[in-house]
N, CA, C and O atoms as a GROMACS GRO file, in nm:
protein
  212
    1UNK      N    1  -0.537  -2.808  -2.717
    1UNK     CA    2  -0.595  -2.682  -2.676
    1UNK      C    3  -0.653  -2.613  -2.799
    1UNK      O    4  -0.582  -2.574  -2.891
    2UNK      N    5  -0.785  -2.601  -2.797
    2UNK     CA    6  -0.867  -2.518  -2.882
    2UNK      C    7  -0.844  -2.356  -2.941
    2UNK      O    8  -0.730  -2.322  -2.907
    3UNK      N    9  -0.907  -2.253  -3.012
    3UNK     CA   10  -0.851  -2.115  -3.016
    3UNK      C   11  -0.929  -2.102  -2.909
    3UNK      O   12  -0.900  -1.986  -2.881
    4UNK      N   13  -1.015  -2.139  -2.820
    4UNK     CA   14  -1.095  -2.047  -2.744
    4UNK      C   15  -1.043  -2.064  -2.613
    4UNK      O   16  -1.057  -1.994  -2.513
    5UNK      N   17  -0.956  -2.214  -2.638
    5UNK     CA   18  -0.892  -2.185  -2.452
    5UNK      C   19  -0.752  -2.112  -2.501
    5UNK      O   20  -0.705  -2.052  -2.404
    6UNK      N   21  -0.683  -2.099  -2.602
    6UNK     CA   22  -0.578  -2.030  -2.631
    6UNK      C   23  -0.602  -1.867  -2.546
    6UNK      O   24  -0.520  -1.808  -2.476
    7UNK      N   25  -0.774  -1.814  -2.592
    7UNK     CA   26  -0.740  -1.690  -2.627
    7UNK      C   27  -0.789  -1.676  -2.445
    7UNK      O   28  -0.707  -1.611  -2.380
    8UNK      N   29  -0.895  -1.725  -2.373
    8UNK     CA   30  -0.876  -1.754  -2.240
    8UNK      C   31  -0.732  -1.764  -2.153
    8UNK      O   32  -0.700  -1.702  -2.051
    9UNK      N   33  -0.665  -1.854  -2.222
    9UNK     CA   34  -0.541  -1.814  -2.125
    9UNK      C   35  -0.449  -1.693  -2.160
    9UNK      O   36  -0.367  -1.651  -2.078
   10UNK      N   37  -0.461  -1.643  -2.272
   10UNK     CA   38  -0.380  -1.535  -2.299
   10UNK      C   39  -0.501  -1.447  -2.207
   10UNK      O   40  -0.475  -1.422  -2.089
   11UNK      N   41  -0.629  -1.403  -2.262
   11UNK     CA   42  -0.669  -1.324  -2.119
   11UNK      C   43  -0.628  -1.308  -1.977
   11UNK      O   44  -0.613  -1.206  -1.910
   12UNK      N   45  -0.611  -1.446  -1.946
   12UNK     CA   46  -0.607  -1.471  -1.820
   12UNK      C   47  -0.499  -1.429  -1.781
   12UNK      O   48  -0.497  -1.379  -1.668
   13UNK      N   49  -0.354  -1.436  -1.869
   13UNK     CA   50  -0.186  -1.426  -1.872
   13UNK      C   51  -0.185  -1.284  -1.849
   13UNK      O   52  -0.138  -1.240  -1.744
   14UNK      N   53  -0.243  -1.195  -1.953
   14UNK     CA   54  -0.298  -1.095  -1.937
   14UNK      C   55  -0.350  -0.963  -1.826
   14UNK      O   56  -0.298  -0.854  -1.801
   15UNK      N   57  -0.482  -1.030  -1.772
   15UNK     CA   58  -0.524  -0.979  -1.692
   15UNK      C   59  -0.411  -1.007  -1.595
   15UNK      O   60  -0.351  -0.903  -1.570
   16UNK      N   61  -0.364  -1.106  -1.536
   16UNK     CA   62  -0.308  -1.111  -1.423
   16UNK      C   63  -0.194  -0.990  -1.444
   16UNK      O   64  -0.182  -0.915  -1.347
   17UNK      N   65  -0.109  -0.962  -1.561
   17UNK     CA   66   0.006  -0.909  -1.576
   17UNK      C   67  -0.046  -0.751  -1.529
   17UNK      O   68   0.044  -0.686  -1.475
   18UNK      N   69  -0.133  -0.703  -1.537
   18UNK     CA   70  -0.206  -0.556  -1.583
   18UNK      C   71  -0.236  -0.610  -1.418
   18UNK      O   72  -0.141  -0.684  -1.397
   19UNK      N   73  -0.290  -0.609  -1.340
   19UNK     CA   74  -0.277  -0.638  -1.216
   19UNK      C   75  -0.186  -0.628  -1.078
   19UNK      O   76  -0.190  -0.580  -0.964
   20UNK      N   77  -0.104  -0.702  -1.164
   20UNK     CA   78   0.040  -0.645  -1.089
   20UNK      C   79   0.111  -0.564  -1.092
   20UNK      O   80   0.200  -0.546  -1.009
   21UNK      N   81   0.085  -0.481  -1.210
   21UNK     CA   82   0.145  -0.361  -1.271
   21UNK      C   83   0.078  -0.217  -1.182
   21UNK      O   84   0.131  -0.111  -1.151
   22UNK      N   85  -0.078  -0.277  -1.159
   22UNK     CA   86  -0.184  -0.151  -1.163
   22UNK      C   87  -0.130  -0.160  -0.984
   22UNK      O   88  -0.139  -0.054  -0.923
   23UNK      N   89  -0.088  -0.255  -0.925
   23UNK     CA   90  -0.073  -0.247  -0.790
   23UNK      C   91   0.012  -0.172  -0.773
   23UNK      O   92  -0.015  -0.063  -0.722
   24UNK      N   93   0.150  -0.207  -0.813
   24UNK     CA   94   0.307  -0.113  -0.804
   24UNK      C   95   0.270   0.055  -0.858
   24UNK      O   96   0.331   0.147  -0.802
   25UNK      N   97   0.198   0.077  -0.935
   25UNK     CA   98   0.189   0.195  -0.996
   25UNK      C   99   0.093   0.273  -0.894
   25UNK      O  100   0.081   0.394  -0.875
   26UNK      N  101   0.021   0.149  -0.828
   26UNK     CA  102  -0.072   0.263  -0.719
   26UNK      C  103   0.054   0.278  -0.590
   26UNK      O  104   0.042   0.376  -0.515
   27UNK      N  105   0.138   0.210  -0.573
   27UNK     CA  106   0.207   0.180  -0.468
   27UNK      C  107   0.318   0.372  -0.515
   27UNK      O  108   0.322   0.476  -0.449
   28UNK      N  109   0.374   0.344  -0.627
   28UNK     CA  110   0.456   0.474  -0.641
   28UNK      C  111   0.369   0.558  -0.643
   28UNK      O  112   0.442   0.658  -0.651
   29UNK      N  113   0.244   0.605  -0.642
   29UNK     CA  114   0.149   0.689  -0.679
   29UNK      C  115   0.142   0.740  -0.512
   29UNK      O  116   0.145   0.859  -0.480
   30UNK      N  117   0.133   0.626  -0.415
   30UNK     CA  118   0.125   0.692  -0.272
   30UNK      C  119   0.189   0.721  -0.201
   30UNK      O  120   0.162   0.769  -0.091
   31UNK      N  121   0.369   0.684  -0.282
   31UNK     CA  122   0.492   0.716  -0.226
   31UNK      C  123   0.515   0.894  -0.243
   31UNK      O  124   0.536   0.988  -0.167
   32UNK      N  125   0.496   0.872  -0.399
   32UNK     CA  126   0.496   1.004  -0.459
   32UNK      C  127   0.416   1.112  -0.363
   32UNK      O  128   0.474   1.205  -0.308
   33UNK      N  129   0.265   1.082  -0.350
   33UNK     CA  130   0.215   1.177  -0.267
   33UNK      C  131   0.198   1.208  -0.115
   33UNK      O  132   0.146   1.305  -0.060
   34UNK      N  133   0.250   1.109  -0.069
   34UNK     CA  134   0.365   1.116   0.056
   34UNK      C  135   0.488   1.240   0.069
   34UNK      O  136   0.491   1.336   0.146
   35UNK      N  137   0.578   1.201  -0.031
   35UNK     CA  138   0.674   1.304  -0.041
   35UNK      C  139   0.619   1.416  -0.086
   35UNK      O  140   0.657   1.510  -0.017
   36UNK      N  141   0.543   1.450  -0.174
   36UNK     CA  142   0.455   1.599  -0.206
   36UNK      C  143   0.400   1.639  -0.034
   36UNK      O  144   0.447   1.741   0.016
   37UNK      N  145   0.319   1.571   0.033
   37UNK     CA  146   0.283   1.647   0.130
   37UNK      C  147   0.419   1.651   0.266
   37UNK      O  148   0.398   1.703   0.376
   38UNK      N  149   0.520   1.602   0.237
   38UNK     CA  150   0.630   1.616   0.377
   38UNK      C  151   0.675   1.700   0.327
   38UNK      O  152   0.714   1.779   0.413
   39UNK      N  153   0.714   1.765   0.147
   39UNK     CA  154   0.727   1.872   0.109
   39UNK      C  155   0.677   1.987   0.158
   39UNK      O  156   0.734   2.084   0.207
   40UNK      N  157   0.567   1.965   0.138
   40UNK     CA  158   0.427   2.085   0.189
   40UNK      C  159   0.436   2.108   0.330
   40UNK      O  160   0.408   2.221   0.369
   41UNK      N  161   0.464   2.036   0.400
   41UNK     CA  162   0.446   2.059   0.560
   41UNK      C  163   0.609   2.118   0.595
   41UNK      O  164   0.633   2.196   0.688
   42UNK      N  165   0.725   2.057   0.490
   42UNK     CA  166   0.842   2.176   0.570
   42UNK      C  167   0.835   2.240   0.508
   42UNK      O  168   0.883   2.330   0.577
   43UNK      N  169   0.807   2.298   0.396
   43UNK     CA  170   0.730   2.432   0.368
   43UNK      C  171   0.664   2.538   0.399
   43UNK      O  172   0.672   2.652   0.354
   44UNK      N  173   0.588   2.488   0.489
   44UNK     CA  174   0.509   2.556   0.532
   44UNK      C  175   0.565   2.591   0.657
   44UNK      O  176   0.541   2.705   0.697
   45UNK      N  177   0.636   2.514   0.729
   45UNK     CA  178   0.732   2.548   0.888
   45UNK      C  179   0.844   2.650   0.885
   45UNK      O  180   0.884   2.729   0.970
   46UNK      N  181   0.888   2.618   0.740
   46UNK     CA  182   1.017   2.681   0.719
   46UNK      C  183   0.949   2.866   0.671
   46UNK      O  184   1.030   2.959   0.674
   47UNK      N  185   0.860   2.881   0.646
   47UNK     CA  186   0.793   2.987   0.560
   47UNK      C  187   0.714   3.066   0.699
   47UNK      O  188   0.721   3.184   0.734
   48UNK      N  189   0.648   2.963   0.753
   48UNK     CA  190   0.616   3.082   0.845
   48UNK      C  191   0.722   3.136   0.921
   48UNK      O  192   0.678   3.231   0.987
   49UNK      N  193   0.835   3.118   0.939
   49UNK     CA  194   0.920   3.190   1.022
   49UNK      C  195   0.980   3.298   0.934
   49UNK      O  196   1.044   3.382   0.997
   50UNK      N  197   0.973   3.318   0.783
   50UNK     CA  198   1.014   3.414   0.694
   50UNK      C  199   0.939   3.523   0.675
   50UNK      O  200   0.973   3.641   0.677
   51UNK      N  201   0.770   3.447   0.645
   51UNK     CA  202   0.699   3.577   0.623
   51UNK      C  203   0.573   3.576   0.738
   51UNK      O  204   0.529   3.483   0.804
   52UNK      N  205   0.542   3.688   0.734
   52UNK     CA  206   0.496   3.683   0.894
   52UNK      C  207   0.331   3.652   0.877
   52UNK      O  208   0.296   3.599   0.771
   53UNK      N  209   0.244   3.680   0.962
   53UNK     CA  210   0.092   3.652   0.974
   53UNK      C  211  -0.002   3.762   0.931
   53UNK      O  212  -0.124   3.745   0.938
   0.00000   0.00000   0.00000
């Protein structure tokens, strides 16, 4: 194996790793803003019965 398929498969080792990473991180990213808006909505149920219109 040459430096140029060396540095190809380290790309490749690479890219794939940053990939799987960028998936899970979008995955907690839509969990996260899931729970921000079920926040927001009993919030908002629990609040209108406190302060009025």
């Amino acid at each position: 194996m040459d430096k140029q398929e060396k540095i190809e498969e380290e790309y490749r080792l690479k890219r794939w790793n940053y990939e799987e990473h960028e998936d899970e991180l979008i995955n907690q990213r839509d969990r996260a803003v899931s729970i921000i808006e079920e926040v927001q909505d009993r919030s908002n149920y629990y609040l209108k019965n406190v302060i009025p219109d």
